[in-house]
TITI-962302 format. One line per field, with one value per residue (C-alpha): residue in three letters; residue number from 1; x, y, z; chain. Coordinates in Angstrom, 3 decimals. Layout:
residu [ALA/...]
num [NUM/...]
px [X/...]
py [Y/...]
pz [Z/...]
chaine [A/...]
//
This chain:
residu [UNK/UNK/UNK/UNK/UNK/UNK/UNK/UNK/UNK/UNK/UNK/UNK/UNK/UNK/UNK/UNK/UNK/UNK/UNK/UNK/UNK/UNK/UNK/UNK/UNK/UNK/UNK/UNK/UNK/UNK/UNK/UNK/UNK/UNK/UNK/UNK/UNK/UNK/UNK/UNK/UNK/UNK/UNK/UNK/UNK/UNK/UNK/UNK/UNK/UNK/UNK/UNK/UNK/UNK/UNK/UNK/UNK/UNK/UNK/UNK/UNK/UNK/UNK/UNK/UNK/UNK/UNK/UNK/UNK/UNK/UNK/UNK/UNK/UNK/UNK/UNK/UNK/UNK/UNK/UNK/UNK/UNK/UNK/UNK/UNK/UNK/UNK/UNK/UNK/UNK/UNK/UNK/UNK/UNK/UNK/UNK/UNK/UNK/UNK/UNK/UNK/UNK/UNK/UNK/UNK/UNK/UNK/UNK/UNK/UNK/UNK/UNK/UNK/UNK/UNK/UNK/UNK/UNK/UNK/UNK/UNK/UNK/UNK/UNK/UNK/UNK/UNK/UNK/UNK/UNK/UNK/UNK/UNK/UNK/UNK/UNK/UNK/UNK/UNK/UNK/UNK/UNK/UNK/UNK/UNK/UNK/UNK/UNK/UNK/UNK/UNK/UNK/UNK/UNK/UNK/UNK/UNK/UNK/UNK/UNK/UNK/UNK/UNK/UNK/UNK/UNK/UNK/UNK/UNK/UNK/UNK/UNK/UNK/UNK/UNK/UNK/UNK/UNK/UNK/UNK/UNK/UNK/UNK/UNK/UNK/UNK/UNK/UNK/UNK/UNK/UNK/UNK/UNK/UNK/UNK/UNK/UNK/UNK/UNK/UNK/UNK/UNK/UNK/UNK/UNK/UNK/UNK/UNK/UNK/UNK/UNK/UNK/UNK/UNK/UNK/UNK/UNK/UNK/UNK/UNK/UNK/UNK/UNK/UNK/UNK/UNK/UNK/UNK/UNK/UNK/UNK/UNK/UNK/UNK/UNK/UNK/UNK/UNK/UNK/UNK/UNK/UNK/UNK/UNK/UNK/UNK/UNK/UNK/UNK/UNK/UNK/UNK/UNK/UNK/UNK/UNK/UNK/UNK/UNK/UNK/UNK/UNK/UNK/UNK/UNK/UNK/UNK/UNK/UNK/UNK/UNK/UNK/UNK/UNK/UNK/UNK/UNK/UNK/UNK/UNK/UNK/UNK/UNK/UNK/UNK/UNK/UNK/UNK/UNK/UNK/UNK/UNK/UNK/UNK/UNK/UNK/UNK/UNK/UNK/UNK/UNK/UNK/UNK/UNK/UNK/UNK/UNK/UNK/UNK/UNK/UNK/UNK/UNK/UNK/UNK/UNK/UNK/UNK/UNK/UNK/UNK/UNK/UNK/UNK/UNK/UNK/UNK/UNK/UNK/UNK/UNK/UNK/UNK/UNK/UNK/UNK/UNK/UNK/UNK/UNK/UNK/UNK/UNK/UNK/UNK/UNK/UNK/UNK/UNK/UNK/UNK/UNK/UNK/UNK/UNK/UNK/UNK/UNK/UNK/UNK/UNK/UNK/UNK/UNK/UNK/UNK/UNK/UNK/UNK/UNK/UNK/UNK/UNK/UNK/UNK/UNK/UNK/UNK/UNK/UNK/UNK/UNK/UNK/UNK/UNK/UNK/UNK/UNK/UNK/UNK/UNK/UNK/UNK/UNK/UNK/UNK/UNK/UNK/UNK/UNK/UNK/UNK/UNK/UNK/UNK/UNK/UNK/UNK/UNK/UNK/UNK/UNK/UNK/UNK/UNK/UNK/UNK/UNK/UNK/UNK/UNK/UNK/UNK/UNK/UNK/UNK/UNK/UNK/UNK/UNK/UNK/UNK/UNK/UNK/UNK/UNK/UNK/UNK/UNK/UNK/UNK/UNK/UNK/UNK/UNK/UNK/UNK/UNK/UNK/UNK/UNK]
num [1/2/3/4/5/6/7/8/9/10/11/12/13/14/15/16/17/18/19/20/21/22/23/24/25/26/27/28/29/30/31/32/33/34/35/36/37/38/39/40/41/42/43/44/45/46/47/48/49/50/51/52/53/54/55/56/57/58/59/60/61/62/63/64/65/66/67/68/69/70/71/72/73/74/75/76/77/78/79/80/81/82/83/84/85/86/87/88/89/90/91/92/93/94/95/96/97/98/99/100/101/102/103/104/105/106/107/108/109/110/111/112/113/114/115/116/117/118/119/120/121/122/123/124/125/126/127/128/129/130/131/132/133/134/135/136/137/138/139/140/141/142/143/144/145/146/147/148/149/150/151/152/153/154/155/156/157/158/159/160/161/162/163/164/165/166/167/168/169/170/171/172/173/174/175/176/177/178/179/180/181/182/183/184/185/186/187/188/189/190/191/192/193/194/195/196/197/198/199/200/201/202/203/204/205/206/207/208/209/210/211/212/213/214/215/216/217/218/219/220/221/222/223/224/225/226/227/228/229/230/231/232/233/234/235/236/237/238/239/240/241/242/243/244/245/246/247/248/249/250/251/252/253/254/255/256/257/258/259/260/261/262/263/264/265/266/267/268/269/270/271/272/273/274/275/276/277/278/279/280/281/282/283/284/285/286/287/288/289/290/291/292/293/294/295/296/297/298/299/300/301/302/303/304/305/306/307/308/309/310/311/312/313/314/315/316/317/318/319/320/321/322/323/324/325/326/327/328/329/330/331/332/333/334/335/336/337/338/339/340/341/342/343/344/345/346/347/348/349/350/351/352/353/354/355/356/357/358/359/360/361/362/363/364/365/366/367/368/369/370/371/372/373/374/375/376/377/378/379/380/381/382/383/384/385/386/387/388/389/390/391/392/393/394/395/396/397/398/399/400/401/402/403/404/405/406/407/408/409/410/411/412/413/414/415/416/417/418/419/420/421/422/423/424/425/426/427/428/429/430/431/432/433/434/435/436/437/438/439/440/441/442/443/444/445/446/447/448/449/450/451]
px [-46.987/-44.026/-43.017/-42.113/-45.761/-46.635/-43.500/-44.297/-47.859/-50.322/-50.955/-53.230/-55.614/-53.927/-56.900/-55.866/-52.261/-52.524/-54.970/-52.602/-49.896/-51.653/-52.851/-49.245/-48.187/-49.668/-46.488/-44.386/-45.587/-44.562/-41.944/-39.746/-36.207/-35.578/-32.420/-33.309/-31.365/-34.739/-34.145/-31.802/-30.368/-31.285/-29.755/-29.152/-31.983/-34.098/-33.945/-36.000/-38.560/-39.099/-42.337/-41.289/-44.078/-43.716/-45.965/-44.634/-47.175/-46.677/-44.759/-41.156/-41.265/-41.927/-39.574/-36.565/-37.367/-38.309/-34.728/-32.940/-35.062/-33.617/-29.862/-30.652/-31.525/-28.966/-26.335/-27.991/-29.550/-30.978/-33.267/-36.332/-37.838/-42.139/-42.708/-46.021/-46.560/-48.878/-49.343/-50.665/-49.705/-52.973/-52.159/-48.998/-50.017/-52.134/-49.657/-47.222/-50.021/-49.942/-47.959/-47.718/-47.769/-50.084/-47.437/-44.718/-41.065/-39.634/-41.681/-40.865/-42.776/-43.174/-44.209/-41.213/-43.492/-44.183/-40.944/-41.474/-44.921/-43.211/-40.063/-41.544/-43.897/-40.783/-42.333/-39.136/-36.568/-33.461/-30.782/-27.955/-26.602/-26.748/-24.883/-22.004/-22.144/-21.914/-19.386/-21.482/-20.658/-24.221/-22.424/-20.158/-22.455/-26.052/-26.828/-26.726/-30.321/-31.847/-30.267/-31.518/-35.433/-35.021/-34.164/-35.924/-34.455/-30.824/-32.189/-31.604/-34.832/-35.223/-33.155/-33.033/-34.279/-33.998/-35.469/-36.362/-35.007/-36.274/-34.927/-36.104/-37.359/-37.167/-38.373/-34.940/-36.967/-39.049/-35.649/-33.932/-36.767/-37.106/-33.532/-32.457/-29.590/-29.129/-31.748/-32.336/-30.475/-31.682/-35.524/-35.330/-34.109/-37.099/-39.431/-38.174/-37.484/-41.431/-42.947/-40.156/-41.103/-45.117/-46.957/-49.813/-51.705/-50.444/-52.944/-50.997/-47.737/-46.701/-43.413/-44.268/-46.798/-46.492/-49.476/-48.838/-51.173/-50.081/-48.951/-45.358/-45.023/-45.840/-44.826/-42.625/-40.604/-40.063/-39.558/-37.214/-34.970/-34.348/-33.394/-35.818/-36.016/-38.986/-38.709/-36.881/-34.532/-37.176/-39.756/-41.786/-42.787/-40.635/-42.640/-43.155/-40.075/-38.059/-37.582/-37.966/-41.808/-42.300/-39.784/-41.182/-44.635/-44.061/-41.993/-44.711/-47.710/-45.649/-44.991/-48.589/-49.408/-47.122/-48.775/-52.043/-53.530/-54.680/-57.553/-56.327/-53.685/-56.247/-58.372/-55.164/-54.114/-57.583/-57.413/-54.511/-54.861/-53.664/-50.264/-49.452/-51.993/-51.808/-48.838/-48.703/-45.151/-45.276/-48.202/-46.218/-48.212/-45.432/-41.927/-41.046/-41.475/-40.319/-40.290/-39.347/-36.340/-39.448/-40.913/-38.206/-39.380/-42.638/-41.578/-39.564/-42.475/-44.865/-41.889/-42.735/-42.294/-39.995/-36.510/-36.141/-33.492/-33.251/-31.227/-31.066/-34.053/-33.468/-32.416/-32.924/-30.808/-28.549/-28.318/-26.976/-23.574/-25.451/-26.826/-27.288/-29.241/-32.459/-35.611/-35.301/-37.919/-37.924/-38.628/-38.181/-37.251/-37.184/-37.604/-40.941/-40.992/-42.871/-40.959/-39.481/-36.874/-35.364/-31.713/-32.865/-34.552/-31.741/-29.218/-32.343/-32.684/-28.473/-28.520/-31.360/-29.671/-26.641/-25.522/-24.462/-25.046/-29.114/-29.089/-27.949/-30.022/-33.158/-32.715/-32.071/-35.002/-37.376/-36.018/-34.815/-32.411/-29.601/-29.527/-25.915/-22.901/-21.497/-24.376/-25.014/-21.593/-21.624/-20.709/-23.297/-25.790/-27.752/-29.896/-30.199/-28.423/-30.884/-31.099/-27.539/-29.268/-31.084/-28.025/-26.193/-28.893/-29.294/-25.038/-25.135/-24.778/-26.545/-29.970/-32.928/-35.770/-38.626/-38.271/-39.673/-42.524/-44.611/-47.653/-46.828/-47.392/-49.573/-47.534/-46.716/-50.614/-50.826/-47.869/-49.444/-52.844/-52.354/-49.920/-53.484/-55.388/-52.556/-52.223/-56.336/-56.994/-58.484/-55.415/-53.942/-52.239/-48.973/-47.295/-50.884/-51.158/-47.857/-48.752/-51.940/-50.072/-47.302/-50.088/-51.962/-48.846/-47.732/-51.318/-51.040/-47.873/-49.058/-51.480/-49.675/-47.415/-50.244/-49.063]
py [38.172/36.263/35.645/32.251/31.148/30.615/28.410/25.727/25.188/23.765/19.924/18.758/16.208/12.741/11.239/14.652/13.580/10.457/11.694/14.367/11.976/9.708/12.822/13.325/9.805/11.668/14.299/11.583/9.277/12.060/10.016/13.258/12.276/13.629/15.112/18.734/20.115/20.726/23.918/26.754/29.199/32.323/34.795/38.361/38.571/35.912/35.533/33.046/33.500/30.906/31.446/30.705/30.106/30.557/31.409/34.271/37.179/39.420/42.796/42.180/38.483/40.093/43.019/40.168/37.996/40.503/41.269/38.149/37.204/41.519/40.356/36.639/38.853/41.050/38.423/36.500/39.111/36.343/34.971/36.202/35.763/35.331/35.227/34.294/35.072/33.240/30.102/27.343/23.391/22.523/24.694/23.340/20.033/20.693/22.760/19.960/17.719/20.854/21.460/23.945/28.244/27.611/25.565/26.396/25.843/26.434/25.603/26.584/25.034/25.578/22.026/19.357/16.736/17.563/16.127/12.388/12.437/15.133/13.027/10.066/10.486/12.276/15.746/16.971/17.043/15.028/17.571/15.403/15.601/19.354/19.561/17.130/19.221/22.327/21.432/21.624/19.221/19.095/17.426/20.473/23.241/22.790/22.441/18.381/18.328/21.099/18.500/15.861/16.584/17.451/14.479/11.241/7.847/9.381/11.372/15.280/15.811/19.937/21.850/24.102/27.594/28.671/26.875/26.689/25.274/24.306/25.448/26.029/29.576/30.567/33.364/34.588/36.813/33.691/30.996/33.872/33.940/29.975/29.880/28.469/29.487/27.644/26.609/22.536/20.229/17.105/15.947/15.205/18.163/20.043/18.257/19.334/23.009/22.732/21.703/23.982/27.046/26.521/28.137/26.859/24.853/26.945/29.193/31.891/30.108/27.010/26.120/24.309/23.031/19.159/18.568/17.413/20.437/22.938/25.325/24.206/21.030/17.396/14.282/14.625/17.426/16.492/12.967/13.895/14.734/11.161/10.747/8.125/5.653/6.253/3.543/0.037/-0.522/-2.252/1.073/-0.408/1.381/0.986/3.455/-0.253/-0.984/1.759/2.536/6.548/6.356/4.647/6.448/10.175/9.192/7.706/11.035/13.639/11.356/11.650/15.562/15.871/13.518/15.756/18.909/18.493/15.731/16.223/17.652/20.259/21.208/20.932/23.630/25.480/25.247/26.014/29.047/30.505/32.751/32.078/30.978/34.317/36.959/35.866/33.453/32.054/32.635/35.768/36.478/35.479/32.585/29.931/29.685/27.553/26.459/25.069/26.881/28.307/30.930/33.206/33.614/35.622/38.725/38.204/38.609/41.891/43.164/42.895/44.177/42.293/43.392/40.190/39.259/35.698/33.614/30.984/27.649/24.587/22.173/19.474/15.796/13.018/11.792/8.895/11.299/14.674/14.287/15.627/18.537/21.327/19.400/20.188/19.580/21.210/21.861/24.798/25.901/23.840/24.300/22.300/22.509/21.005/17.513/18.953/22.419/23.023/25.418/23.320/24.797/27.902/27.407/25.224/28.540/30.141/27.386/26.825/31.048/30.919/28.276/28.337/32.018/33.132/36.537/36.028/33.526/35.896/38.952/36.600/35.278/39.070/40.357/37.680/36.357/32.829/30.331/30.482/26.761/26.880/26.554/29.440/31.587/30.481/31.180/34.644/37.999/40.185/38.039/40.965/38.485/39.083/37.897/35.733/33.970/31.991/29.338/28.316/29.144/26.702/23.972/24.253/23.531/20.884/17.417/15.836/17.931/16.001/16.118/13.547/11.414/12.128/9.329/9.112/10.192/12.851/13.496/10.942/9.011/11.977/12.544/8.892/9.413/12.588/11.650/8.511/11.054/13.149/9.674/8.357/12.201/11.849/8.448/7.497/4.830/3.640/0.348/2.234/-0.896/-1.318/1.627/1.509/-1.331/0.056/3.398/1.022/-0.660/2.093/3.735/0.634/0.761/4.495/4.068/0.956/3.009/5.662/3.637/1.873/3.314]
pz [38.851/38.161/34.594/34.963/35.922/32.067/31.901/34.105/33.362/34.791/33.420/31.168/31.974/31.548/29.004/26.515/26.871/25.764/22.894/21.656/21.833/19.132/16.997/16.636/14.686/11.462/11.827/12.251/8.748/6.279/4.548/4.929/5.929/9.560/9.191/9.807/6.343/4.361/2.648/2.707/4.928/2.371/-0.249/-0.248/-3.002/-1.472/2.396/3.781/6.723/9.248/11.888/15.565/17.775/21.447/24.484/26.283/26.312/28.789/28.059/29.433/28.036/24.394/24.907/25.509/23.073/20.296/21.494/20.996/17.058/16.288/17.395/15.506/11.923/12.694/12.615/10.172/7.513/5.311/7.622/8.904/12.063/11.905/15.792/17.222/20.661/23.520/21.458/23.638/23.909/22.294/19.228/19.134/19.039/16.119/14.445/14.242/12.177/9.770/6.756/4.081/5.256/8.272/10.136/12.864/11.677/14.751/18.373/21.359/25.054/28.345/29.282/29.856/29.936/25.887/25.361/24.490/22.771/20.509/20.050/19.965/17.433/15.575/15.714/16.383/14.164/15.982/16.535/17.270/13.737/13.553/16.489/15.723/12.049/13.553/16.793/19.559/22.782/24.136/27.292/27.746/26.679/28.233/32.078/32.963/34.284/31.405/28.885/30.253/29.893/26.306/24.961/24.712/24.852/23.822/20.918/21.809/20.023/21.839/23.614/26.687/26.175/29.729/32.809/36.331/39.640/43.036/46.326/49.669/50.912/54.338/56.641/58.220/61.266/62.112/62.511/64.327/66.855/67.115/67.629/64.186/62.973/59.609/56.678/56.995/54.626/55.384/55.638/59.450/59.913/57.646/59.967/63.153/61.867/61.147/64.009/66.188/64.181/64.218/66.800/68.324/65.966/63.207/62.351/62.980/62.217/60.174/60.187/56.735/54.758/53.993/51.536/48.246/46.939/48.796/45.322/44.231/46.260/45.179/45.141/42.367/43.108/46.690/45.923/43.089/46.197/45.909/42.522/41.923/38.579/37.566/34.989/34.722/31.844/29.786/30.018/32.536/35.493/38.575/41.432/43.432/43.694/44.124/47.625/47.427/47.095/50.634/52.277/50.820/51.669/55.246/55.793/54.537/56.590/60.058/59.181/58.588/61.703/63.860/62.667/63.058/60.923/57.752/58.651/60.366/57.518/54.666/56.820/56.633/53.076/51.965/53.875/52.310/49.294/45.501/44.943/42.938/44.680/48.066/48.561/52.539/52.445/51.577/53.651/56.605/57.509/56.400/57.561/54.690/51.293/48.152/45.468/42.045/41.236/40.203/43.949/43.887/41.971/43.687/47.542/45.890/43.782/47.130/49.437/52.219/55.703/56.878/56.161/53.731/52.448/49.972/50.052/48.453/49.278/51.865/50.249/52.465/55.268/53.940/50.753/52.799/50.183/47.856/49.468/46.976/44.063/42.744/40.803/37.328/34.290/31.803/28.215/25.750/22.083/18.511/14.951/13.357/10.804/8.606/7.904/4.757/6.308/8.365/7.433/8.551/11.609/13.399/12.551/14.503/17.640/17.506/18.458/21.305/22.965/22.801/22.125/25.607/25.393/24.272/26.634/29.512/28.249/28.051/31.730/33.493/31.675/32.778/36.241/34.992/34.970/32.424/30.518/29.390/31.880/30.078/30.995/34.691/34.914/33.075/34.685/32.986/34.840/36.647/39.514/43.005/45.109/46.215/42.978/43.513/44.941/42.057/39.541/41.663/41.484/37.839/37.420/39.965/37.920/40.870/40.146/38.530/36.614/35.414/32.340/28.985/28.210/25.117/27.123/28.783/31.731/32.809/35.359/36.865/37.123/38.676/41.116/42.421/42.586/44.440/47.156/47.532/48.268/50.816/52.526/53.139/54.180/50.577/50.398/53.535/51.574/50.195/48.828/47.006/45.665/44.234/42.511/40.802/39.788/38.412/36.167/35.063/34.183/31.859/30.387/29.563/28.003/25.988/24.805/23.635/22.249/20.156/16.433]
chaine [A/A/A/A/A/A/A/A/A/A/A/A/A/A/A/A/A/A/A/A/A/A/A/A/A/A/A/A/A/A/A/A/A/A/A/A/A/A/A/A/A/A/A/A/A/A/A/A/A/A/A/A/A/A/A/A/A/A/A/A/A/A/A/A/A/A/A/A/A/A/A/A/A/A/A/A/A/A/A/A/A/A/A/A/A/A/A/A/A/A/A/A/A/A/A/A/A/A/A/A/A/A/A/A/A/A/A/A/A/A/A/A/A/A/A/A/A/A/A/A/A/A/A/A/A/A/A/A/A/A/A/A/A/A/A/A/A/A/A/A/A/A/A/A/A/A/A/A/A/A/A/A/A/A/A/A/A/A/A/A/A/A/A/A/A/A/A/A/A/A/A/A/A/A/A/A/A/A/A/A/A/A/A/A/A/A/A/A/A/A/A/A/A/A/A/A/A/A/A/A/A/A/A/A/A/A/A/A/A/A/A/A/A/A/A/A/A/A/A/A/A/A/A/A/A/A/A/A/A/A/A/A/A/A/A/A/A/A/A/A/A/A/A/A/A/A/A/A/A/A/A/A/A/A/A/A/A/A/A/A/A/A/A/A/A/A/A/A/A/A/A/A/A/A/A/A/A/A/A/A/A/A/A/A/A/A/A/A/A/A/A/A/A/A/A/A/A/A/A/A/A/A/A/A/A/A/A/A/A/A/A/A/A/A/A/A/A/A/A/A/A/A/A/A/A/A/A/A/A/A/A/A/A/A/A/A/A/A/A/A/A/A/A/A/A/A/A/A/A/A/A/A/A/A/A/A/A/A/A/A/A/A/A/A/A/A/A/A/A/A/A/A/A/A/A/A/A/A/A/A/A/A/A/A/A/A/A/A/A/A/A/A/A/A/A/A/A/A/A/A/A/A/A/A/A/A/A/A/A/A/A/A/A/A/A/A/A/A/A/A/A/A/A/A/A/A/A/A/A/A/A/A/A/A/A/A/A/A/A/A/A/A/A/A/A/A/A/A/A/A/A]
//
């Protein structure tokens, strides 16, 4: 199984979301200053030990990060490292309410979408000043995209701690024999590349799958091929009137139409095995498919009996400039309100992320994406060659990601939810159900806003 799979997720319901958003408020009424220089870095005759929760469990994830807290001490002999592996987002949540000995100084989590309740709530120590203190151009150091999904509302309240990238996988044997001879790059030409390299009525071959729950793919990772705003400049939300969500959806329903119907395709998906057991792709029932850096490791690990490729995902026609962007998320990282080590633990969460050499390290052991441009750009990077594709996304400045929100992921829940009901027939009035999803979205984030 692919080590990145505990990174991504899967995402909460939206109604625990919003709930652990509001738990949070109590971290952020301490009356502590938020300026992250709460105690000291540690003496020869007293160090100080900081605990570092994260939620990497299996073997090689501990190995490399065991690895980078033993070079951290090593370099800084006065502070010690507590580390607590496989901690989940619910426990973190609840850690950051806690003070005294039983609470994290230093966090670390897989979900993006944790971003703005922790941030908003001021969970998160801002790290802006500790950055300018210490030197650090966050602009000129951290991938654009990676940098961009740990902050909230300018405040770079985390930091990238490696990441993943989107890009299109394709079955080189099955475009030689339908006569392709290059990966698509726009969406008209993913659509004709599917239906050309589907045979029959794709039970035995599909030249791609178009449903939104078909593993990796949804609206908001295909549609973020657009680079959509998400939000209007006042915080409200903008899905209605942003012309990506019409276009992506009128695009998947012909794909869909041209396929088979949804009937057919849901027979299909349903049919397939588990995204990490029994992938389709790697099963050699699917031509193509978007995915993570981290299928990778997987198509080696089963050695599959077919030759792939990867590329960059399609972007849509009047966008084919920008050709080579990508959807982004990762690991995040940040240093708790309520510690009293806060000294300490940014010397820890300044090393992780921006110390190229952990950084690097880190990534070969565990098959992901650098989040510094020094790193993607390293030479000791040991990745396939396979793996460009998604070192190149992550540097592109035109790759995207969704917005932090005080509720986490909710819209994102709304957006993809009301893609299942238009993909089935549920909701046949798009312009209408853009309009709902816009208003539930503002009422979540009114609510979580409630303090």
């Amino acid at each position: 199984m692919s080590t990145a799979l505990p990174r991504r997720g899967r995402r909460a319901l939206a109604a625990l979301a919003v709930t652990a958003s509001l738990a949070l408020t109590a971290a952020a009424c301490t009356g502590q200053p938020n300026t992250g220089a709460q105690g000291n870095t540690g003496t020869d005759n007293k160090p100080v030990t900081i605990t570092f929760w994260h939620g990497w469990s299996q073997p090689n994830e501990l190995a490399a990060i065991n690895s980078d807290i033993a070079a951290f001490e090593k370099l800084h002999p006065n502070i010690k490292v507590n580390a607590v592996k496989a901690v989940s987002g619910d426990t973190i949540t609840q850690g950051l309410r806690a003070t005294g000995a039983s609470a994290p100084d230093v966090v670390s989590d897989f979900s993006t979408t944790d971003v703005g309740k922790f941030c908003s709530t001021g969970a998160f120590v801002n790290l802006d000043p500790l950055m300018a203190k210490d030197g650090i151009d966050p602009k000129t150091t951290f991938s654009p995209t990676m940098l961009s999904y740990t902050q909230y509302k300018g405040d770079q309240c985390s930091l990238p701690l490696l990441g993943d990238a989107y890009g299109l996988y394709y079955n080189t044997d099955m475009f030689k024999a339908a006569g392709i001879a290059s990966p698509p790059k726009t969406f008209s030409e993913l659509a004709a590349d599917a239906v050309k390299l589907t045979k029959g009525d794709g039970s035995q071959q599909l030249g791609y799958m178009p449903l939104w729950d078909y593993y990796e793919q949804n609206t908001g990772y295909v549609g973020g091929q657009y680079n959509p705003t998400y939000f209007t400049p006042d915080g409200k939300s903008n899905l209605e009137n942003d012309p990506t969500w019409p276009a992506v959806f009128s695009w998947q329903k012909s794909l869909v139409n041209q396929l088979g119907g949804y009937a057919h395709l849901e027979k299909l998906r349903t049919g397939y095995g588990d995204e990490f057991a029994a992938n389709a792709f790697d099963k050699g029932k699917v031509a193509m498919q978007l995915d993570g850096e981290w299928r990778i490791s997987n198509l080696q690990q089963d050695n599959v009996p077919f030759h792939w490729a990867t590329a960059p995902f399609p972007v849509p026609d009047n966008m084919a400039a920008d050709y080579g962007m990508g959807f982004q998320t990762g690991t995040i990282i940040g240093i708790n309100r309520n510690s009293q080590k806060q000294a300490a633990a940014w010397e820890f969460v300044k090393f992780m992320t921006t110390d190229t050499n952990a950084l690097v390290t880190f990534a070969n052991a565990i098959d992901n994406v650098p989040s510094t441009l020094a790193a993607l750009k390293s030479p000791d990077l040991k990745l396939p060659s396979t793996f460009q594709t998604f070192l190149n996304v992550a540097a592109d400045p035109k790759s995207v990601t969704q917005p932090a929100t005080p509720d986490g992921d909710n819209y994102v829940t709304i957006l993809q939810n009301l893609g299942l009901d238009l993909q089935s027939g549920k909701q046949t009035d798009v312009t209408a159900g853009l309009k709902k999803a816009d208003s539930d979205i503002d009422n979540s984030l009114a609510q979580a806003g409630a303090q």
